[in-house]
N, C-alpha and C positions, 0 to 999 in steps of 0.2 A: 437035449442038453444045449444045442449049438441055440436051439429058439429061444431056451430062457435067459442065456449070456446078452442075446440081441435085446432083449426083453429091459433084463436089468442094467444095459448099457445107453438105451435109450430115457430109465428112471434116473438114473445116477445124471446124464446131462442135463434132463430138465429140472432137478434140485439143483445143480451148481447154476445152472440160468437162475433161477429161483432165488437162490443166494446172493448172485450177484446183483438182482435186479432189485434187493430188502438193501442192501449196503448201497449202491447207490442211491436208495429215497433216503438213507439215513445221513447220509451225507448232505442230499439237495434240503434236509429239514436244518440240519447243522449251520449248511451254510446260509438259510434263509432266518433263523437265530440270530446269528452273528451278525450278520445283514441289520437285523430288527436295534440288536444290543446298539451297532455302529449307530443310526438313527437316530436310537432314542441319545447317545450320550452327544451328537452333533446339537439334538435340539436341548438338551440341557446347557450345553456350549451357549449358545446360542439365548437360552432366555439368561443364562448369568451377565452376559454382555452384555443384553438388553435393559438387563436392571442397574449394571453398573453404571450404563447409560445414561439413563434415568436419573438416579442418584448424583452422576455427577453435574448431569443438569440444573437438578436443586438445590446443590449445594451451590452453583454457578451463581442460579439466583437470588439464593439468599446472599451469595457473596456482594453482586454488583442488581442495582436499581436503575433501572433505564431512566433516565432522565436528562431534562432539556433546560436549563436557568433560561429565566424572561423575564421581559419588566412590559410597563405597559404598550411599548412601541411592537413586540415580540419578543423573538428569540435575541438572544444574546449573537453576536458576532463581532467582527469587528468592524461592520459597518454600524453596527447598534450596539455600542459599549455599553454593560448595566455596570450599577455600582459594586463594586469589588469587597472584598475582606477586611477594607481599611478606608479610609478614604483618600488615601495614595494610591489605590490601586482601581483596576477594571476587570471585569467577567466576560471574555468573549467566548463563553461556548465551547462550540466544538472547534474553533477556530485558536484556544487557547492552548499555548504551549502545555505538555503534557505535567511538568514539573514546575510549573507556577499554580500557585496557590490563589489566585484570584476568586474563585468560582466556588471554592470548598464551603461559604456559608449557606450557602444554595441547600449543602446535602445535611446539614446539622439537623435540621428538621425531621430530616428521614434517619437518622439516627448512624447518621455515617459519616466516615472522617475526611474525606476529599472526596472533588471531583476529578473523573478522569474521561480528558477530550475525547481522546482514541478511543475509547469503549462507548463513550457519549451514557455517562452513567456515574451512581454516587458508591462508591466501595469505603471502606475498614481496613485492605489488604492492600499492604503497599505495592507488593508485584504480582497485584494477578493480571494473569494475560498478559504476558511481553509479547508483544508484536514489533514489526516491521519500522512505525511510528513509537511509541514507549521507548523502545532502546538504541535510538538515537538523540533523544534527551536527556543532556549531561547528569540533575540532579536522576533520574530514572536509574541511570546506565551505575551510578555514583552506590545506588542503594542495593540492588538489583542485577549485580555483574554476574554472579554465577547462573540466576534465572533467563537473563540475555544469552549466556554463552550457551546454556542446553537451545536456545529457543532457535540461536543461529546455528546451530550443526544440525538443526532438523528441518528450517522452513528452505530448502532447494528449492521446492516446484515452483515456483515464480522466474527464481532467477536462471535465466538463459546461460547454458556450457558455454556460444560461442561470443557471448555478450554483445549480440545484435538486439537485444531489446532492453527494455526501461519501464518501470512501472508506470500505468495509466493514472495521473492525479496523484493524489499525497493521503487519501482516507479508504479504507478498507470498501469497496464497493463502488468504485468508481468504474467508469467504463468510456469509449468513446461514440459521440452517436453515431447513429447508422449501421449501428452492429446487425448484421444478416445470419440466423442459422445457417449452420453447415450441418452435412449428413455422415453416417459410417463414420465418427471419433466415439472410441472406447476411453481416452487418458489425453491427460493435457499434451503430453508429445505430439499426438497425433494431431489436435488440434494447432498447434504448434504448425508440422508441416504442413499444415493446409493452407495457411497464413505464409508459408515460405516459397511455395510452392505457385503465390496467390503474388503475379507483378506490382499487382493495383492494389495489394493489401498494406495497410499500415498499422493494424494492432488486431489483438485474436481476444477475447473471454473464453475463459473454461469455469462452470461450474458444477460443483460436483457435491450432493447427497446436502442439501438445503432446500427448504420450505417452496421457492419459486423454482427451481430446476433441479432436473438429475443424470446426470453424463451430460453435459449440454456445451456446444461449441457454437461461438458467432466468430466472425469476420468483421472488418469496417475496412473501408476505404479512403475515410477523411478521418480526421482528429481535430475537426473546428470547436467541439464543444465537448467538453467533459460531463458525463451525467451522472447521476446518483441512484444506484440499481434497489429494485424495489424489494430487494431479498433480505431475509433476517438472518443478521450474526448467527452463526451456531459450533459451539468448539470443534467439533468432528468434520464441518462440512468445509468447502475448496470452494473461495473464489480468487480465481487469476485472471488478470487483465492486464495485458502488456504490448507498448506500443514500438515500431522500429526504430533506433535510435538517430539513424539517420535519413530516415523516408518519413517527415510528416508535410502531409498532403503533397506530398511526388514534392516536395523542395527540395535539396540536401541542406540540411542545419550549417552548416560550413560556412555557408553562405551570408546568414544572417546575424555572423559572430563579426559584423564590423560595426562602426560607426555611421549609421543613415539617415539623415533627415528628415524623418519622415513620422508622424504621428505615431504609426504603428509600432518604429523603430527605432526611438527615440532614446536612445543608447549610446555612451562612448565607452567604446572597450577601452580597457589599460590594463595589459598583458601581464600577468606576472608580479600579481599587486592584491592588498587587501585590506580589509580596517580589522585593524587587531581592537576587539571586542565587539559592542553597540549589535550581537547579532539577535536579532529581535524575534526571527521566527526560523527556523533550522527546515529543509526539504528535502526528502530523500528520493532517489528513483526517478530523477528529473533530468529532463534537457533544459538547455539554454532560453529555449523557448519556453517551456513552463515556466519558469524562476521570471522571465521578463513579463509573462502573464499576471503570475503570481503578484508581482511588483506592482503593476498596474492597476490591482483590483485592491490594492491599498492606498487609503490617502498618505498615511503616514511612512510609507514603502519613498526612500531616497534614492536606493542603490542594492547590489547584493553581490556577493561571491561568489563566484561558484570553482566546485573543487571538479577538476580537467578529469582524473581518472576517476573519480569515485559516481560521479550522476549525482552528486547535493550542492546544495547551495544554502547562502544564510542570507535571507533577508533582513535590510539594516533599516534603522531611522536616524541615524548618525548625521549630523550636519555636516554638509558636502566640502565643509572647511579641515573638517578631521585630516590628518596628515594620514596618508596610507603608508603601509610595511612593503617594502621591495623585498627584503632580505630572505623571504622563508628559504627552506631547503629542499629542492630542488623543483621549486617554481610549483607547488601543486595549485595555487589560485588564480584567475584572474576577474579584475572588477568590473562590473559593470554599473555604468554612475547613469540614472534617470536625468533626461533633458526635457523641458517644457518647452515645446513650441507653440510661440506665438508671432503674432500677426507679421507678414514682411519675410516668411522663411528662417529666422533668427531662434533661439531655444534664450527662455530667460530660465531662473532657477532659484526653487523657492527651499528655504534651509527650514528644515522640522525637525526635532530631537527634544525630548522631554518636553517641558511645557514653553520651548522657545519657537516662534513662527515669524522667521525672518524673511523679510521677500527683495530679495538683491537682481530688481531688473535688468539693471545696467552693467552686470558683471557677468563676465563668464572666465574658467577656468582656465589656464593655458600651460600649465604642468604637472606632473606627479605628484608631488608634493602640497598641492591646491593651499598655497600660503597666501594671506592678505598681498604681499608684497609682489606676488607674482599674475593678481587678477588684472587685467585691460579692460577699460572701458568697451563695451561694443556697441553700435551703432544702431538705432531700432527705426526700420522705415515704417510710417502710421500710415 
């Protein structure tokens, strides 16, 4: 009796091992199901994104047509004005304010209602794609305010928390040369620190999930030339480029906010002053030194404002006689007026504005208020 208890005490263990050993593969298949299910509905995730992708790609591109207005010299700019909408008017391109209508006969052919500079392209859709440029154009901002407002509570990753930087250039894709990859950046932050982190650095790029790069971080150490990156617009994809506001090429900006004699700098400030309208081209994400670039690479460029806390500035074609505004509220402009220098160390000053081209050698400025009555002969050694 005692051998068959041992007997059936040693059967009864190896069925509950038995059991227990059926309940756990039933489990490990359960959980390898559930596994499979999680999988498959990740990739169903996953190709519906893809196609919403897709779609909204095509629909992108039915919306806007890449396109460049030219005449026979080339492209349209404002070095190469082509005939305009009217014959009052000019086509510059992509150089053309966003809300001026110059350029829109361009797209009538392709069966479209305007051009638009920022996209560099012929659309039907008054607000597609607010950007950075778009909604800081009065008629844009004027049509387009609720599309601007979603588009600024979402576009942060450019702009810096501690507002130690400024955007690189004035057009989606700009960069500074000599940009050098960096290693280990997962996110623009990081890339960010590298650049902070970096004495000698002066502006960082991040680009992220575009046709030329994918997590991709450089460096530069100058900002002598602005270039044009070879990557393709794409809605989804991240390009940031931003340079330190007050480190270009180790100078401090500060510095070069006076009046200086000099070809390079051929500038008079006047503090706390501005031309109320005549602003001919709007710049956002700028220093002092871009806008005086900027100014320079125009013939028609006389002068420009620039706003102290915001980083923009308006370049003007206003003849240099126009009476400036002291009065604004709480001083947010000050002007800077283009000087030509010529022979003898002396700056003479040529007046441009609409179809007037006055060249007043013998005079220069000597108050705020730049009135006939307050110009003084000056003196020109040949």
């Amino acid at each position: 009796m005692e051998q068959d208890k041992i007997l059936q005490d040693i059967y009864d263990k190896k069925k509950r091992e038995e059991l227990i050993l059926q309940e756990k593969k039933l489990a490990e298949q359960k959980e390898k199901e559930r596994l499979a299910a999680l999988e498959l509905e990740k990739l169903k995730e996953k190709q519906r994104l893809l196609k919403e992708k897709q779609e909204e790609e095509r629909k992108l591109k039915n919306k806007l047509i890449k396109f460049k207005p030219k005449n026979k010299k080339g492209y349209c700019s404002s070095t190469n004005k082509c005939i305009g909408i009217n014959k009052n008017s000019f086509c510059l391109g992509k150089d053309q304010p966003v809300g001026d209508g110059g350029c829109n006969s361009y797209c009538w052919s392709l069966g479209k209602k305007y051009y638009r500079s920022d996209l560099e392209g012929c659309t039907n859709e008054d607000c597609l794609e607010p950007n950075e440029i778009s909604c800081n154009d009065d008629w844009f901002l004027k049509i387009c305010r609720s599309e601007c407002s979603d588009f600024k509570s979402k576009d942060n990753d450019f702009k810096s928390k501690d507002n130690k930087y400024t955007r690189v250039g004035t057009k989606w894709g700009e960069y500074c040369e000599g940009a050098k990859k960096t290693e280990n950046v997962e996110n623009v932050e990081q890339c960010k620190k590298k650049c902070d982190s970096n004495k000698d650095c002066v502006s960082y790029t991040y680009i992220n999930n575009l046709n030329c790069a994918n997590n991709y971080c450089a460096i530069s150490t100058s900002c002598n030339k602005i270039l044009p990156t070879g990557c393709e617009w794409k809605q989804d994809g991240t390009y940031i480029s931003m340079k330190k506001i007050n480190k270009i090429n180790n100078v401090n900006e500060e510095s070069l906010n006076t009046t200086v004699n000099t070809e390079s700098n051929n500038y008079k400030l006047i503090k706390n002053a501005a031309i109320s309208g005549y602003n001919t081209k709007h710049l956002t994400n700028v220093s002092v030194l871009d806008c005086k670039k900027a100014c320079d690479k125009e013939d028609w460029c006389n002068s420009f404002d620039y706003y102290k806390k915001q980083n923009k500035c308006d370049l003007s074609n206003a003849p240099k006689s126009i009476q400036l505004k002291t009065n604004y509220k709480n001083n947010p402009y000050d002007h800077y007026r283009k000087n030509e220098l010529i022979k003898g160390g002396y700056y003479k000053k040529n007046f441009k504005g609409g179809n007037k081209n006055i060249n007043e050698n013998l005079y220069i400025d000597m108050s705020i208020d730049q009135s006939s009555e307050c110009r003084k002969k000056n003196k020109i050694i040949n």
